[in-house]
C-alpha distance (Angstrom), angle and dihedral (degrees) to the residues before:
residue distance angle dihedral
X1 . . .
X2 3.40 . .
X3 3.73 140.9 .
X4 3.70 119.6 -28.5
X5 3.97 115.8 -99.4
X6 4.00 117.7 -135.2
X7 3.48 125.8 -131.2
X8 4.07 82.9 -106.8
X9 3.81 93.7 52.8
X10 4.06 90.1 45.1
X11 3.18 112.9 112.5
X12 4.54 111.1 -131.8
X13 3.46 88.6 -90.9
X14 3.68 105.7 52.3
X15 4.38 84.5 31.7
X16 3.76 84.0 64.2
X17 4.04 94.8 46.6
X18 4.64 78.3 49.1
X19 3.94 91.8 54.4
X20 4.00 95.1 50.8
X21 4.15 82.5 44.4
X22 3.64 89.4 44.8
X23 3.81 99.9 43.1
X24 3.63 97.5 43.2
X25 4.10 101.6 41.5
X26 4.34 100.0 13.3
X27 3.31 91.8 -118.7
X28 4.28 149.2 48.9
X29 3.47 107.4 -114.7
X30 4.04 110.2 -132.0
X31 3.66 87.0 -119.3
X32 3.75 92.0 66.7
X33 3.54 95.4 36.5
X34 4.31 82.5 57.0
X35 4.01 81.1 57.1
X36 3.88 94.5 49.4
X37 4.06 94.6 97.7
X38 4.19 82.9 57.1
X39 3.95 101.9 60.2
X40 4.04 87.2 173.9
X41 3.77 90.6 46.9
X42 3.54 90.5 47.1
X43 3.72 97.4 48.4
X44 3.98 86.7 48.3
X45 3.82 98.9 56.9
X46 4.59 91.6 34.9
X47 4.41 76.9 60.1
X48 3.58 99.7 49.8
X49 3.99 89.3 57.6
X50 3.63 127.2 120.8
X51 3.63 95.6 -118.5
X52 4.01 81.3 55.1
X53 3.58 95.2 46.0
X54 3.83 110.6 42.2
X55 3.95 90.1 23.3
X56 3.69 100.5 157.9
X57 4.04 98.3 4.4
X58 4.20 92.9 84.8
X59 3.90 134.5 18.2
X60 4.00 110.4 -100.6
X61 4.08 92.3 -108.9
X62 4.06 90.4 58.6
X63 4.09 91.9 48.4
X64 3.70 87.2 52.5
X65 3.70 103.2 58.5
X66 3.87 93.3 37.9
X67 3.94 76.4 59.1
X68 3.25 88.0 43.5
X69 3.62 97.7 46.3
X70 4.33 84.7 45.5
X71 3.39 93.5 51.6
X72 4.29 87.0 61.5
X73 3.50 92.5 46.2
X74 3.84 88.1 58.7
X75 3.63 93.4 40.1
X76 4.12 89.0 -122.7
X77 4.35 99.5 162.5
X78 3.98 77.0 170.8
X79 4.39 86.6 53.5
X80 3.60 91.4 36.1
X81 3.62 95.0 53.5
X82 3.73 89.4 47.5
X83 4.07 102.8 54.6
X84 4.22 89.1 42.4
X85 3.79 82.2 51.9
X86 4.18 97.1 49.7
X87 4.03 82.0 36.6
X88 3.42 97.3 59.7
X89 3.92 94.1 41.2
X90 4.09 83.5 51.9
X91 3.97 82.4 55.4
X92 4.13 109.8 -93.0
X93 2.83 130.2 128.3
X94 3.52 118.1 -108.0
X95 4.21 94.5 -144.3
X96 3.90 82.9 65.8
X97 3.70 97.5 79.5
X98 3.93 89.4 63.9
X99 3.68 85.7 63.5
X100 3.47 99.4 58.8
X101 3.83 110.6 95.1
């Protein structure tokens, strides 16, 4: 892949794929931003997210630290780093994760 693309160097179609990253988590991850010159790709891997999959099923703080808690069972520092970051912006603490056993 190659550099990341910014939400001014998206194109409309991955901008609009930014705005639902940006209004649900506050932010575009890098790793999506690395996707921005594949709009399909993009749009593929935004669908397979937990606030896609269990939309309704769980509230948006309990989806986040079963991705959080995912993201350690695959050893992701790059995943990890991204649910303590949309955890903290939903309010926790991020020291609270080194409590969990």
């Amino acid at each position: 892949m190659g550099a990341l693309v910014t939400v001014e160097e998206a194109t409309s179609e991955t901008k609009n794929i930014y705005d639902f990253l940006q209004n649900n988590w506050g932010f575009v991850p890098n790793y999506y931003q690395a996707l921005g010159p594949y709009p399909q790709l993009l749009k593929d891997q935004v669908d397979i997210l937990p606030c896609h999959v269990v939309e309704r099923a769980l509230p948006r703080t309990i989806k986040e630290q079963i991705a959080l808690v995912v993201s350690g069972i695959n050893l992701s520092n790059y995943c990890l780093a991204a649910h303590l970051e949309i955890l903290g912006r939903l309010g926790f603490d991020k020291a609270f994760a080194r409590n969990w056993p």
